[in-house]
Structures are given as structure tokens and as C-alpha cells.
N, C-alpha and C positions, 0 to 999 in steps of 0.2 A: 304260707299263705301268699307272701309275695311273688314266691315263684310260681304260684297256680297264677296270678292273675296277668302273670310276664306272658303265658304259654297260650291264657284267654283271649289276649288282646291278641299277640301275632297269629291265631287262629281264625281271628276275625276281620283282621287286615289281610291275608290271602284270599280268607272267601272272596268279601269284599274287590280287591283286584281280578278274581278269577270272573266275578258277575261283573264288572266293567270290563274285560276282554271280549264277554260271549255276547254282550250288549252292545259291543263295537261292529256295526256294519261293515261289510266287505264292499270295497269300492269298486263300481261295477268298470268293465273292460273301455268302455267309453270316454272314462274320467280319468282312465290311466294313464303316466306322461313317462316317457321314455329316456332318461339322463344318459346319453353316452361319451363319455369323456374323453377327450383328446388324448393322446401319450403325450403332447408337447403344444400350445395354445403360442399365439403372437399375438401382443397388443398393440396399441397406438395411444391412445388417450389416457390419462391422470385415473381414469377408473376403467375398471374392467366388467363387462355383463357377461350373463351366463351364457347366451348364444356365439359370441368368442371364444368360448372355451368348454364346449361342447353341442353336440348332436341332439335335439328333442325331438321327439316322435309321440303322436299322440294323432286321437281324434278328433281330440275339442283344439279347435285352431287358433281361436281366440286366449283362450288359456297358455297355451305353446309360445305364441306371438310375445303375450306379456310378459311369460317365464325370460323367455329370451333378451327381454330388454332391461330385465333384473339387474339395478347393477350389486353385485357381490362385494368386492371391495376397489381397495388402493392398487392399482397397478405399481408393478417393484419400478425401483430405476430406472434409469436406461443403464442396459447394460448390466441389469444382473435378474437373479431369475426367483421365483417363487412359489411353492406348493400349495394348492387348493385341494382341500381334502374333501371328501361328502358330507361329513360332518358341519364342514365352515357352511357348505352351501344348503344346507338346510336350516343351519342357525339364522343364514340372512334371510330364507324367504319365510321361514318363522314372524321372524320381524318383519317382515312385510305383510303378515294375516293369510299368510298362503297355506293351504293344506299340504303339507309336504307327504300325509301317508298316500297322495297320489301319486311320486315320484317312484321309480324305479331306478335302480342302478344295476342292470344289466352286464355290466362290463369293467371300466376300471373305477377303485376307488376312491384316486387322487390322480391330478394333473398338475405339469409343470409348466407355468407361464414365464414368458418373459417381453420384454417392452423393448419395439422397433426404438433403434437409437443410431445415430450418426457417431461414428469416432474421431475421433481428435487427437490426430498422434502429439506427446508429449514431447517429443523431438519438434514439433511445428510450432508446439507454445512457446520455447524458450527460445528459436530462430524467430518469432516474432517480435519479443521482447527486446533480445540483442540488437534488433535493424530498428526496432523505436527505438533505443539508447542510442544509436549512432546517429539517427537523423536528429536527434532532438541538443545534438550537441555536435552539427560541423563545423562549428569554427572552434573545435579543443580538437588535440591529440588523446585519443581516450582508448583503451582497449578493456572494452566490459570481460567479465568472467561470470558463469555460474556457480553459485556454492552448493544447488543441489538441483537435479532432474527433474522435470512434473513429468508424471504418470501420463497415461493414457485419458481423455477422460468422453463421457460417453452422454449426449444431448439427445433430449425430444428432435421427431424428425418436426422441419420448418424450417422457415429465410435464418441463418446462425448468420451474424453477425457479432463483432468484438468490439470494446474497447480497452485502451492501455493505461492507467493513472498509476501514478508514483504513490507511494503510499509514505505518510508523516512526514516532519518535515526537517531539513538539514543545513548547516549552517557552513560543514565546512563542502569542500569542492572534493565530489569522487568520494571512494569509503565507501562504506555496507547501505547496499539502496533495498528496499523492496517495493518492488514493482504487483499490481493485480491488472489481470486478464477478467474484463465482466463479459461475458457470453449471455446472450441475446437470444430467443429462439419465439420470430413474429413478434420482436419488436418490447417483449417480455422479458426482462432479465430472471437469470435460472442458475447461474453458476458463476461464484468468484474463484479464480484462480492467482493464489500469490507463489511468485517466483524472486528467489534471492539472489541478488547478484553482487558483485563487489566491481566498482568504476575502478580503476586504475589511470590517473591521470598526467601527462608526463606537460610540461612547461620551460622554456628558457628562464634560467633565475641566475642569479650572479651572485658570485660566491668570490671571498676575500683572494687575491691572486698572491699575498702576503701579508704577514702580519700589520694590522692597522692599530696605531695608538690611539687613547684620549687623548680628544681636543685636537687629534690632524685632521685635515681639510683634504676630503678623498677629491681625487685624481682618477682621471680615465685610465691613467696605466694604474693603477692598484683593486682594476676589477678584472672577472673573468666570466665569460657566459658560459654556463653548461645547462645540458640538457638533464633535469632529473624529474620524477614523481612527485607529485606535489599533494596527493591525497592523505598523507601521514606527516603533513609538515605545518606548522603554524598561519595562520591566513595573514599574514604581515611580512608575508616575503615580495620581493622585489621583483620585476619582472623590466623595469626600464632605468636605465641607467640616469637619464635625466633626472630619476626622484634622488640619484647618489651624489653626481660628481658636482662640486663645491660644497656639499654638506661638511657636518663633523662631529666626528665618530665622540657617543658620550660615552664608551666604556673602550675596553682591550676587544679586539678582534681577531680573533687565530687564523692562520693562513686554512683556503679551504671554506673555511665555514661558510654558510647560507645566510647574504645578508638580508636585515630586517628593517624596514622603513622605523621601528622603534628605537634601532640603537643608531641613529640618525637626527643629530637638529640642523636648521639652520642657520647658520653664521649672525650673527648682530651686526646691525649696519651703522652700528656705532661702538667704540672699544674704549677702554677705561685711558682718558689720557686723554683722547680726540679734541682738537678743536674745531667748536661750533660756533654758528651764527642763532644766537638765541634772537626770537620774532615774541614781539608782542603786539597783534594786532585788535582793533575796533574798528567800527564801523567808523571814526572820524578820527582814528589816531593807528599810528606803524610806528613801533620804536625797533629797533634792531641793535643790539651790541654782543661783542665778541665773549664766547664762555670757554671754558675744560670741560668736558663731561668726568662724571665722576664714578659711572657706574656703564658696564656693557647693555646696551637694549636693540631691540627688535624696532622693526616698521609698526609703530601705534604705539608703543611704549612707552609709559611716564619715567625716566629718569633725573638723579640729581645732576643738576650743574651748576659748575661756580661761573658767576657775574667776573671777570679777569681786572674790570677797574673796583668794581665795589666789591668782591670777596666776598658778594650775598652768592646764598647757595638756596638758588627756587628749582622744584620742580618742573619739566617741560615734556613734551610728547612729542617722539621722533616720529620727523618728517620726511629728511631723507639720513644719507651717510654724514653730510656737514650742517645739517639745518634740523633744531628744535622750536618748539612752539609753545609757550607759557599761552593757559585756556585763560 
């Protein structure tokens, strides 16, 4: 019973189909539109119409004209290419409420378009990059490197303009940079290009001429200038001698080594033993008498000192090598 009534129903859905084919009017020679498709279509613009990328012939002009300004879809890249089939182009003018059984396709089925593009050799983006990194650092010794190629790349035609920006950000000097190329096309940005490079940067630094102990007092002959890379080296190296010689060294130092503004203080301008002039001043009183200091200090420094007649030990704040200041 079920299969009689499987056999009913599709007996009556072909009729049915066969009386809406015969009911279907044939569309007279006047209304007819003639699709002749390109072998190969060029665009220009973000979308592409049908009269780009084929031939229409018809007798209703006004209908031809519309067809023509149909836009179909997304124009591909620049610089790459994509197939339109008859099928796509009836799906779109569907969606537009177009009678598509007016269409013809007399000729080919599908076309290949592709999008007018300007090229940009990839060899020009990384020579651009290199002459910003040098201009953007003439007072270093610096020799950039690439760590990899950019391709070819391929822009809407228009005014292509660039600009260079460093991308994040770096604390030490030189070492793995990356740089973007933003391309421009009427003023539009359309393309970020990142290019990796590595600074390699070279500097005078001075390095131990022989081994230095704690607590010696460097000397101009116990330095040595060379020229080395400073992109893999700690950012507390030395570059002027002035921040060395009278310092003193707070640890061992091996002959050679890269000296560092850290394993360096300043001397105290006052030494355990010194004799000072201890000042105790007001606004209506100056007393001054002879002390020892008792303890090494710096310029600003509160150290101990003994009084030499009274054997009181007050604190004072060095003022110079032989003069403390009780506040």
C-alpha cells in the first residue's frame, strides 16, 4: 500500500512539472540577451560588472545597458586571478529580480578575470627598509641585516605611497628589530608589510688592559679601547673613560674583559682615620673643632666622628675631603 502510494505521488509530481514546462512561455527573439564571455576579463575596481567581463547583445537596450552595470561580485587581488562561471552569473542577476531565462550563453561558460595591479618588487621593500635603518641612526656604526626576503607584492593601480614604522618596543641597542612598510594606494591604506632584520651594532668600549683588583683606584694605563658589537652585550658598558679612571674597582676584574659602569664606585672623600674640621653652624652661632672620622663616606654623607678634645662621637655630613657639618 505504501508503495502504490510512493509511485502515486511521483506520477503526479512529473505531470505536474511537465504542465508547468508546457505553461512556460517562450521568450520572444526581442527580449533575448546575448552573454558572450571573455577567455580572459581585466578589472580595475573592488567589484567587478558584467559588461567587464563580457559581450551583451540584445535588442532591448535598456535592459543590455542595466545587465552590463550588474555588479556580479568581489574583484580577486591584485595580482591574482579568478573564475566566473554562468552559473555564478545567473545566481547574481537572480538576486537582483532579473529574468535570467532571457540570457543566452552562446559561447564560453566560464571566464577568467583578474585585477589591474602595480608590482612592488620585494627586493625594493627590503632596500627601503635598510636606507630607513641607516638614516635613522647616522651617528652609530650599524650594519642592518635581513633575516628573511618579502615577496613580490601586488597594489590597486593609484598615487602608492609608503610609510616605515618600527614595530614594539626595545630596550637594548641593535638585536632582532621588526620593521612594517604600510602602503598607501590614494591616500587609503591597503597593505602592511613586516620585514625582519637584525641591527648589528659596533662601539668604542674599554676593556680591562690587565687584571684589576678590589678596591684599586683605575688608572688610564689599565685601560684599553676597542672596537666591538654592542647589540649582545649588557647596556652598562663603558664608552668614556672619564666615567673610569679615579674610580674603584668593587670586585676582581680579568685582563680583557668589558668594563661596566657597575663594577665601579666612587672613591669617598673621606677615609677611616682622616682628620676633620667638624662645623657646627646657626644662624647666630659657628663653632668649629678638630675631629677623626671614624667611618669612610661620600660628598653628602652622614658619618661618625670623634670630637679629638671631648672624645664625644656625633654624627656629621660630609662637606668636603677635610670639613663635616653636624645639622
Amino acid at each position: 500500500m505504501t508503495r502504490l502510494l510512493l509511485c502515486l505521488t511521483l506520477v503526479a509530481f512529473l505531470l505536474d512539472g511537465s504542465a508547468l514546462a508546457a505553461s512556460r512561455k517562450p521568450v520572444p527573439e526581442s527580449k533575448r540577451i546575448r552573454v558572450l564571455l571573455n577567455t580572459t576579463a581585466t578589472v580595475e575596481g573592488d567589484e567587478y560588472r558584467l559588461g567587464e567581463i563580457a559581450r551583451l547583445e540584445g535588442e532591448d537596450f535598456k535592459a543590455v545597458e542595466r545587465l552590463s552595470q550588474t555588479v556580479i561580485g568581489r574583484s580577486p587581488l591584485p595580482g591574482r586571478q579568478l573564475t566566473v562561471t554562468q552559473s555564478l552569473i545567473n545566481s547574481r542577476l537572480r538576486a537582483g529580480r532579473f529574468d535570467v531565462n532571457r540570457l543566452e550563453f552562446p559561447g564560453l561558460e566560464s571566464t577568467t578575470i583578474q585585477r589591474l595591479a602595480t608590482r612592488i618588487l620585494g627586493e625594493d621593500i627590503d632596500q627601503v627598509v635598510l636606507e630607513h635603518i641607516r638614516r635613522a641612526n647616522t651617528n652609530s656604526d650599524i650594519k642592518p641585516r635581513l633575516l628573511a626576503s618579502s615577496r613580490n607584492l601586488f597594489l590597486p593601480r593609484g598615487d602608492i605611497s609608503y610609510e616605515i614604522q618600527a614595530r614594539g618596543t626595545y630596550r637594548k641597542e641593535g638585536g632582532y628589530r621588526i620593521y612594517e612598510v604600510l602602503f598607501s594606494v590614494d591616500g587609503k591604506l591597503v597593505q602592511k608589510v613586516p620585514v625582519r632584520t637584525y641591527l648589528k651594532v659596533y662601539k668604542e668600549v674599554y676593556v680591562a688592559k690587565h687584571e684589576i683588583r678590589p678596591e684599586a683606584v683605575v688608572q688610564e694605563s689599565d685601560l684599553l679601547a676597542v672596537r666591538r658589537t654592542v647589540d649582545r652585550m649588557p647596556q652598562n658598558y663603558v664608552t668614556d673613560k672619564k666615567q673610569l679612571v679615579g674610580k674603584i674597582a668593587t670586585r676582581h676584574i680579568n685582563p680583557k674583559e668589558v668594563l661596566k659602569g657597575s663594577s665601579f664606585s666612587t672613591p669617598p672623600l673621606v677615609k677611616v682615620g682622616d682628620r676633620l674640621l667638624i662645623v657646627y653652624e646657626t644662624p647666630n652661632l659657628l663653632l668649629s673643632v678638630q675631629g677623626i672620622s671614624m667611618a669612610k663616606g661620600h660628598l653628602g654623607e652622614r658619618i661618625p666622628v670623634r670630637n679629638t678634645e671631648s672624645k664625644m662621637v656625633v654624627y656629621a655630613q660630609v662637606k668636603s675631603h677635610n670639613l663635616v657639618q653636624v645639622n
